[in-house]
C-alpha atoms as a printed R data frame, in Angstrom:
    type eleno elety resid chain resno       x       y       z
1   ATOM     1    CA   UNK     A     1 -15.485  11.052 -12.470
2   ATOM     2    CA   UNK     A     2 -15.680   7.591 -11.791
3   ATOM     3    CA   UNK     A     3 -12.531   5.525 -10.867
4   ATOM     4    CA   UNK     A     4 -14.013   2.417 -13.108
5   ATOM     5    CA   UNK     A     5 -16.144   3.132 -15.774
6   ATOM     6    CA   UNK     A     6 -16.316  -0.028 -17.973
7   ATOM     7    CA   UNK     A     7 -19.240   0.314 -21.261
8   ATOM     8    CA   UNK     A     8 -20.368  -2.277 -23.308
9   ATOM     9    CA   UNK     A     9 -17.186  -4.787 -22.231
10  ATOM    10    CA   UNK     A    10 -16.892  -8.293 -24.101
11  ATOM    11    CA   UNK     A    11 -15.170 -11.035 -24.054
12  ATOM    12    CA   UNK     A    12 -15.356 -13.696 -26.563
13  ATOM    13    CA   UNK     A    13 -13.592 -16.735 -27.439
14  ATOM    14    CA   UNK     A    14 -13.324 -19.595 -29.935
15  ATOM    15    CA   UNK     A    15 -13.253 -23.406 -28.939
16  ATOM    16    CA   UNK     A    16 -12.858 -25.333 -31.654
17  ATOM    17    CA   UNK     A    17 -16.541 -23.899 -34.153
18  ATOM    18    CA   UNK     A    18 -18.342 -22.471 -30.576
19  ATOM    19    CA   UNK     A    19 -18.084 -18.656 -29.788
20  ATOM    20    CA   UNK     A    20 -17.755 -18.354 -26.020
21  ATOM    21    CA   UNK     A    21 -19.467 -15.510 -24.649
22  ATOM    22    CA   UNK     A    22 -17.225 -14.660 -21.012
23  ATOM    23    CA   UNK     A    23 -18.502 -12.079 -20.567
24  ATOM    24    CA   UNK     A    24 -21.538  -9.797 -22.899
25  ATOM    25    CA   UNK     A    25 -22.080  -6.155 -22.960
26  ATOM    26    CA   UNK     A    26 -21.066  -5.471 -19.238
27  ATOM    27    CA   UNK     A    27 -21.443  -1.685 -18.067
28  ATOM    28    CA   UNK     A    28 -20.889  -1.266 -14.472
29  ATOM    29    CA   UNK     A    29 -19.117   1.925 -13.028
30  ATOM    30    CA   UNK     A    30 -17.115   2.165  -9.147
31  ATOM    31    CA   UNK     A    31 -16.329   5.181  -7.545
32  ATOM    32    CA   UNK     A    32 -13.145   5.647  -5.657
33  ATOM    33    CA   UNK     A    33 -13.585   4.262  -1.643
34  ATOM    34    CA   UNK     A    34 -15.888   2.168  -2.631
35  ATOM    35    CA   UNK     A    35 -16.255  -2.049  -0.897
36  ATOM    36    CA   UNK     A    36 -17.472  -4.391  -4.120
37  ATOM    37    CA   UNK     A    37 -17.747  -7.623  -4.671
38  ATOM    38    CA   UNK     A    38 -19.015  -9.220  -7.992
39  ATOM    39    CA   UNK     A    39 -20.167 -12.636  -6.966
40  ATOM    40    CA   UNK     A    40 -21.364 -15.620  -9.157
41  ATOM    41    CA   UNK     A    41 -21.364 -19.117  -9.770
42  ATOM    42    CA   UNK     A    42 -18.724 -21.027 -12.032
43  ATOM    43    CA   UNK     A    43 -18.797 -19.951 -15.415
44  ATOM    44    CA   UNK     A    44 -20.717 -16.626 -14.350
45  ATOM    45    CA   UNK     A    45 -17.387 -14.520 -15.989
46  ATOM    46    CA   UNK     A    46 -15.885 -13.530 -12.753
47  ATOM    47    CA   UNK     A    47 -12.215 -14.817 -13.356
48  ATOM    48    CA   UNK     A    48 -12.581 -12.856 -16.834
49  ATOM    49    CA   UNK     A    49 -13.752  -9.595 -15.340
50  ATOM    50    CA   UNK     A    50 -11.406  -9.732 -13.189
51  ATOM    51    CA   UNK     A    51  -8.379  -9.550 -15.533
52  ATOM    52    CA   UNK     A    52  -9.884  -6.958 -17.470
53  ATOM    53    CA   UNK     A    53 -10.187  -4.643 -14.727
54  ATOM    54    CA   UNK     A    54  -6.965  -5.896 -13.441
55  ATOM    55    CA   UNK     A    55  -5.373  -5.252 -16.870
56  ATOM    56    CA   UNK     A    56  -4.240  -8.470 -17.282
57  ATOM    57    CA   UNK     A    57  -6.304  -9.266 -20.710
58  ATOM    58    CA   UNK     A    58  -7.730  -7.155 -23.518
59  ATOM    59    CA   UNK     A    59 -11.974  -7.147 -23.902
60  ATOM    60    CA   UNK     A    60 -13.068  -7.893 -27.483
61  ATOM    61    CA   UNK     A    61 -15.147  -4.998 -27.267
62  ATOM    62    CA   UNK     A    62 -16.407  -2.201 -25.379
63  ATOM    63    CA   UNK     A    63 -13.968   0.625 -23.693
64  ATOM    64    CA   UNK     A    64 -12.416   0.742 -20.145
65  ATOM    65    CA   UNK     A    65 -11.455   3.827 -18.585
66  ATOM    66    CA   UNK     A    66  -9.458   3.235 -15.315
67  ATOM    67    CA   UNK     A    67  -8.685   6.303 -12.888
68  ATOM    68    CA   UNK     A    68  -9.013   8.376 -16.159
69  ATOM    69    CA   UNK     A    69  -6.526   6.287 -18.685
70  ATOM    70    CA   UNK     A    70  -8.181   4.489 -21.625
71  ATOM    71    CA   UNK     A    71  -7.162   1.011 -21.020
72  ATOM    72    CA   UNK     A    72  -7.455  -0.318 -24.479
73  ATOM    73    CA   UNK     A    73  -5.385   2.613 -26.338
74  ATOM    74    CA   UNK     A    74  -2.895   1.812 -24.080
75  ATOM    75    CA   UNK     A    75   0.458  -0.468 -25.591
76  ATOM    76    CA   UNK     A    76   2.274  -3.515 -23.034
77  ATOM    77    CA   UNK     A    77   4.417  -1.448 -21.262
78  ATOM    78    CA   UNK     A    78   1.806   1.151 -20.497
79  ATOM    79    CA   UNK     A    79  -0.141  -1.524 -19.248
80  ATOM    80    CA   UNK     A    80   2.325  -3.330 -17.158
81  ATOM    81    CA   UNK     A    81   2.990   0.585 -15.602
82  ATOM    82    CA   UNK     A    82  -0.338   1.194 -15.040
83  ATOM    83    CA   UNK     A    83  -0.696  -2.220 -13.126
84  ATOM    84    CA   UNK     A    84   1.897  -1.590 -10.998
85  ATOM    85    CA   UNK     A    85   0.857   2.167 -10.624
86  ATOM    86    CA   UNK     A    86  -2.801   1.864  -9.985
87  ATOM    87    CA   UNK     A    87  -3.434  -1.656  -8.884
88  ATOM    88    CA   UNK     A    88  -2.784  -3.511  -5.771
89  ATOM    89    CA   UNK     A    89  -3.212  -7.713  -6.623
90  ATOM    90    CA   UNK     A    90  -4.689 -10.169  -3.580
91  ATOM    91    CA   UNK     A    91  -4.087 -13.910  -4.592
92  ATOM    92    CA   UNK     A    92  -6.532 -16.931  -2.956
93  ATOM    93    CA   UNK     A    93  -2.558 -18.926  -3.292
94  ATOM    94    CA   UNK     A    94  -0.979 -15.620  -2.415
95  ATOM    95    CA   UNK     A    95   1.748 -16.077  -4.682
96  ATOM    96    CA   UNK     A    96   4.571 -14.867  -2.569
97  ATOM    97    CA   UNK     A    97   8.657 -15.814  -3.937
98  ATOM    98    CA   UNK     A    98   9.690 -18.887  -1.344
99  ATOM    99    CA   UNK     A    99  13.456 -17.903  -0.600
100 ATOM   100    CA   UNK     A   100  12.205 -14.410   0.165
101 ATOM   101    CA   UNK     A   101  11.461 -12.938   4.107
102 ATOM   102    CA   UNK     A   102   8.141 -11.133   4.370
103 ATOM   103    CA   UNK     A   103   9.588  -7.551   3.798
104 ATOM   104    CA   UNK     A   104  11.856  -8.784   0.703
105 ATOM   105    CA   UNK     A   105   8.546  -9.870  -0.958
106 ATOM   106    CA   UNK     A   106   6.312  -6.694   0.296
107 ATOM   107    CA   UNK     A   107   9.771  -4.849  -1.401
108 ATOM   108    CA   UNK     A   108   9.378  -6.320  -4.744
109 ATOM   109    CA   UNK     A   109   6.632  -4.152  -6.642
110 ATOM   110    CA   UNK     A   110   9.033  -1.316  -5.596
111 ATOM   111    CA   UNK     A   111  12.183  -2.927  -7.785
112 ATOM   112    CA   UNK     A   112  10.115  -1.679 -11.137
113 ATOM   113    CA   UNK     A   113   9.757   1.361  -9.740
114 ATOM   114    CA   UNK     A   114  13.414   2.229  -9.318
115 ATOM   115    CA   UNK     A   115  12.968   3.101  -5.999
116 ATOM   116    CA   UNK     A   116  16.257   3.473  -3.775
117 ATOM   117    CA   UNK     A   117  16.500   0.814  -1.302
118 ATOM   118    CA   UNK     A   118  16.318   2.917   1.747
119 ATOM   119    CA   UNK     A   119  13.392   3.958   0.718
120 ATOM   120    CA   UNK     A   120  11.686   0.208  -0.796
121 ATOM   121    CA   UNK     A   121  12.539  -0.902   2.816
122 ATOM   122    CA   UNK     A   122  10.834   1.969   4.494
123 ATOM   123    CA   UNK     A   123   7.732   1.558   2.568
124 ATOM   124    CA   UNK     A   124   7.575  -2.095   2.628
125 ATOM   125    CA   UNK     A   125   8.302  -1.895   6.956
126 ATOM   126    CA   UNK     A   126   4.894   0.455   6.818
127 ATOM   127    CA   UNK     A   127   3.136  -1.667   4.790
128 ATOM   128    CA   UNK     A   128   3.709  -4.594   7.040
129 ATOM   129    CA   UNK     A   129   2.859  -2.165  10.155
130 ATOM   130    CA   UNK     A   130  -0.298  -1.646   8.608
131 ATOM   131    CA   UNK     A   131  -0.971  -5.307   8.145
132 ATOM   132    CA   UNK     A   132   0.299  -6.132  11.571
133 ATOM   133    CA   UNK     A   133   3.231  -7.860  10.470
134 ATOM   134    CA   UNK     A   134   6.200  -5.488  11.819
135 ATOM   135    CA   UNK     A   135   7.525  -8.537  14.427
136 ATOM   136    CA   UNK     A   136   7.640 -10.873  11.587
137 ATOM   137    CA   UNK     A   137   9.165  -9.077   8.272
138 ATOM   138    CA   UNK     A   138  12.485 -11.486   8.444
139 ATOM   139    CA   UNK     A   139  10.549 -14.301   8.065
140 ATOM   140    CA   UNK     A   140  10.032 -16.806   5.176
141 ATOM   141    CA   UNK     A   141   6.886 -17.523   4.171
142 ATOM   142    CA   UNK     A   142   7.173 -21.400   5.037
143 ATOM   143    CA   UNK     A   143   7.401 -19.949   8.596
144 ATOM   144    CA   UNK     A   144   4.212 -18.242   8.528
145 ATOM   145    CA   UNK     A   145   0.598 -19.559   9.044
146 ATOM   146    CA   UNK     A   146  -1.973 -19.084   5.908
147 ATOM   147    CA   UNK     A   147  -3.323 -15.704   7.697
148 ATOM   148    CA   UNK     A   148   0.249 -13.991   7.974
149 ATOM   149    CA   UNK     A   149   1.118 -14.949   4.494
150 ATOM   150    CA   UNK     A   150  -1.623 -13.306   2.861
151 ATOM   151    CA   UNK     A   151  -1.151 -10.641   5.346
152 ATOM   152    CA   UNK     A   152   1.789 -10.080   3.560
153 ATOM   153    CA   UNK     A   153   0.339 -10.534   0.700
154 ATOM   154    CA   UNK     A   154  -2.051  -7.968   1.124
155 ATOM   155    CA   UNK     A   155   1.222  -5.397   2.073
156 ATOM   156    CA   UNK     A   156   2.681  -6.540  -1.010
157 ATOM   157    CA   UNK     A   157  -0.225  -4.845  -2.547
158 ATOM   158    CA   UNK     A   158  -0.502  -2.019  -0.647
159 ATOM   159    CA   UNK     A   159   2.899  -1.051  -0.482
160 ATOM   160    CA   UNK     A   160   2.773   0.861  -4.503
161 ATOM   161    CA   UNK     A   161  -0.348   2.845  -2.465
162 ATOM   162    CA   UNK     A   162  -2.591   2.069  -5.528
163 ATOM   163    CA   UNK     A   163  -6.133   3.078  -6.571
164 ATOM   164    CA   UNK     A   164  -7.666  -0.151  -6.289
165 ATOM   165    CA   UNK     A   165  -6.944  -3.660  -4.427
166 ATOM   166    CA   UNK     A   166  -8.003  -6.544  -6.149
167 ATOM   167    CA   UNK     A   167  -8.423  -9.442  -4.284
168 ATOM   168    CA   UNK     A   168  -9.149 -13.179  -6.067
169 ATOM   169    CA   UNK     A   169 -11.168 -15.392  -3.360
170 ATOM   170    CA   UNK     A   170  -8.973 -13.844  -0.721
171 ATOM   171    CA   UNK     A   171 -10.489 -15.878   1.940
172 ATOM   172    CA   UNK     A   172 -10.463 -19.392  -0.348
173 ATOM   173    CA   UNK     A   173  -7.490 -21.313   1.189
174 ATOM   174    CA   UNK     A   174  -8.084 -19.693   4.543
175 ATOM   175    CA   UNK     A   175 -10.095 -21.597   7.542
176 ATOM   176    CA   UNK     A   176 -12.929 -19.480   8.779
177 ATOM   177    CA   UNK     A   177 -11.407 -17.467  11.737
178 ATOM   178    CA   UNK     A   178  -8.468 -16.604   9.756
179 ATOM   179    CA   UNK     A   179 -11.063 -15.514   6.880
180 ATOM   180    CA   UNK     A   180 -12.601 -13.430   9.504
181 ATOM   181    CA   UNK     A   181  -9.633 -12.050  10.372
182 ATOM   182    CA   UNK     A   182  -8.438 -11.130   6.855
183 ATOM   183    CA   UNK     A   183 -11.559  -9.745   5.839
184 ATOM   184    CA   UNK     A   184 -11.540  -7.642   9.178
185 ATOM   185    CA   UNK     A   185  -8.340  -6.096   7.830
186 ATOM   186    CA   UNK     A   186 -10.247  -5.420   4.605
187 ATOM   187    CA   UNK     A   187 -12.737  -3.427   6.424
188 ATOM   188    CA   UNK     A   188  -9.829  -1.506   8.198
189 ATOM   189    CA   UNK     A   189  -8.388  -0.556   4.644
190 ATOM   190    CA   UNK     A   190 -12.111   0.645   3.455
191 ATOM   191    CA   UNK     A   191 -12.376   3.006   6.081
192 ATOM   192    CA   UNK     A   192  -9.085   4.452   5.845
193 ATOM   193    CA   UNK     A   193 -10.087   5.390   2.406
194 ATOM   194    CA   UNK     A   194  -9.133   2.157   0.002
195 ATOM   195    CA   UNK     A   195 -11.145   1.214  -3.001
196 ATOM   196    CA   UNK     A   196 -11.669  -2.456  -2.675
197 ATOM   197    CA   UNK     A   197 -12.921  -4.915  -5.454
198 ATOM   198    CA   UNK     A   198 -13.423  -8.598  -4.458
199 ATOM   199    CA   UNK     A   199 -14.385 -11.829  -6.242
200 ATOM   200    CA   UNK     A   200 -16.010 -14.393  -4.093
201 ATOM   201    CA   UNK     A   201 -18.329 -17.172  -4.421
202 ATOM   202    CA   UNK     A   202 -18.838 -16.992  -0.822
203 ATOM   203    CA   UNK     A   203 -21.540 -15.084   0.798
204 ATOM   204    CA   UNK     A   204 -20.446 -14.147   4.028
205 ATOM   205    CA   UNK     A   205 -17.230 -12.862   2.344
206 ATOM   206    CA   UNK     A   206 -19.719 -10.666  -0.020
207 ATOM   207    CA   UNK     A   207 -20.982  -9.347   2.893
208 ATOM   208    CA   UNK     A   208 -18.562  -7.097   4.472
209 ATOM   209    CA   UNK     A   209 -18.925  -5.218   1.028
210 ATOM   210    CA   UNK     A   210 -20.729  -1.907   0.574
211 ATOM   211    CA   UNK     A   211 -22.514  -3.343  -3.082
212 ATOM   212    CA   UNK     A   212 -22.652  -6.824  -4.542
213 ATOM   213    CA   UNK     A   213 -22.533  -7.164  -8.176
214 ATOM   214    CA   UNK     A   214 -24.090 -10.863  -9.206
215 ATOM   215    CA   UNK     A   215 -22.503 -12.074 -12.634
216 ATOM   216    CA   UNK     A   216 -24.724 -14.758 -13.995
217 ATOM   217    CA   UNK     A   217 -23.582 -16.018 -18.155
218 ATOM   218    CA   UNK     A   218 -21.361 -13.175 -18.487
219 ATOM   219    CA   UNK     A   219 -23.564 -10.318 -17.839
220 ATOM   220    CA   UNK     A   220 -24.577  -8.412 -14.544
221 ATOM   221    CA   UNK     A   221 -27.674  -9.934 -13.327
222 ATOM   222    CA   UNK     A   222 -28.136  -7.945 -10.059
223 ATOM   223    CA   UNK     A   223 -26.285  -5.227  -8.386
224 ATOM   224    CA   UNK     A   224 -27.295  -3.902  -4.987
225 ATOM   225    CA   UNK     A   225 -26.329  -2.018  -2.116
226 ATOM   226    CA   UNK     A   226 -25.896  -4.368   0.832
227 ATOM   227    CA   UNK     A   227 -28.708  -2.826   2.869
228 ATOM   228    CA   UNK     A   228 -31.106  -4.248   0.176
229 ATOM   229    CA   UNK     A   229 -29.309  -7.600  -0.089
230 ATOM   230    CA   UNK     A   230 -29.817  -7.661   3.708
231 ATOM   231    CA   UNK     A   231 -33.193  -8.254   3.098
């Protein structure tokens, strides 16, 4: 069974007497440890796939089945559990709490969980291991560089272990070593087994993936294994 299986998803909205077509009649399925990015241009439907398969926003039609739950049957707080169950957010502004060290924000997911804090701090250390981050979990994230921070925020996602990372131009605020570096990391987390979804306008960050779904007017306009978009 698939990990993603998403048939016939819409998304339409009204502006003003117009009928905005996001996205139209998208079927696309991802298997579990698999690298993907969905690439396109502005306006392809990217941001809006995104929050469907993040579970951020509902599709006006079609049906969504993530790691065996069907999304749309499922109420608010099933959704907000399944989001922090199953899926592991990546930010382009990172979106870490200012007045909070590096392991206090990688901790956070763990507070809806009801975890003890023994054990929030134990998985948010490891999480930051994994990252390379141990030497600098007391440290705010003014005192980090752009890499570190979304370093953490990468162990923020981690740290819930969940079926899927989803990662929103990971790379965009980033200068190109530290891109390389970060997306280095994501190629560490593949082959240790992660399922990793990425949206990116850029190419060479499309690259590192496995397949690259193109989005072009709210449908899927290619999607290829990157040995054939080598070529």
């Amino acid at each position: 069974m698939a990990l993603i299986r998403l048939s016939g998803i819409s998304r339409h909205y009204e502006m003003g007497s117009q009928l905005v077509r996001a996205l139209d009649e998208v079927d696309v399925e991802i298997e579990r440890n698999e690298y993907v990015a969905f690439v396109g241009s502005s306006g392809s439907g990217k941001s809006t796939f995104l929050n469907i398969l993040g579970c951020l926003e509902r599709p006006t039609l079609g049906q969504y089945y993530l790691n065996g739950a069907h999304v749309e049957e499922l109420d608010h707080n099933q959704l907000a559990e399944i989001r922090n169950r199953e899926i592991g957010f990546i930010f382009q502004s990172f979106n870490l709490l200012p007045r909070a060290n590096a392991l206090g924000n990688v901790m956070q997911p763990l507070v809806y969980r009801r975890i003890g804090y023994r054990q929030r701090r134990e998985m948010a250390t490891e999480a930051l291991r994994r990252v390379g981050l141990e030497d600098r979990m007391d440290h705010l994230p003014n005192q980090l560089s752009g890499g570190q921070r979304q370093r953490v925020a990468i162990a923020r996602a981690l740290v819930t272990r969940p079926a899927i990372l989803l990662a929103d131009e990971p790379t965009g605020n980033l200068d190109s070593r530290t891109s390389t570096e970060i997306m280095y990391l994501f190629d560490q987390l593949h082959a240790e087994g992660q399922t990793l979804i990425l949206v990116t306008h850029e190419e060479d960050i499309a690259r590192h993936c496995g397949r690259i779904v193109e989005l072009k007017d709210g449908r899927i306009f290619r999607d290829r294994q990157r040995t054939e978009a080598a070529h």
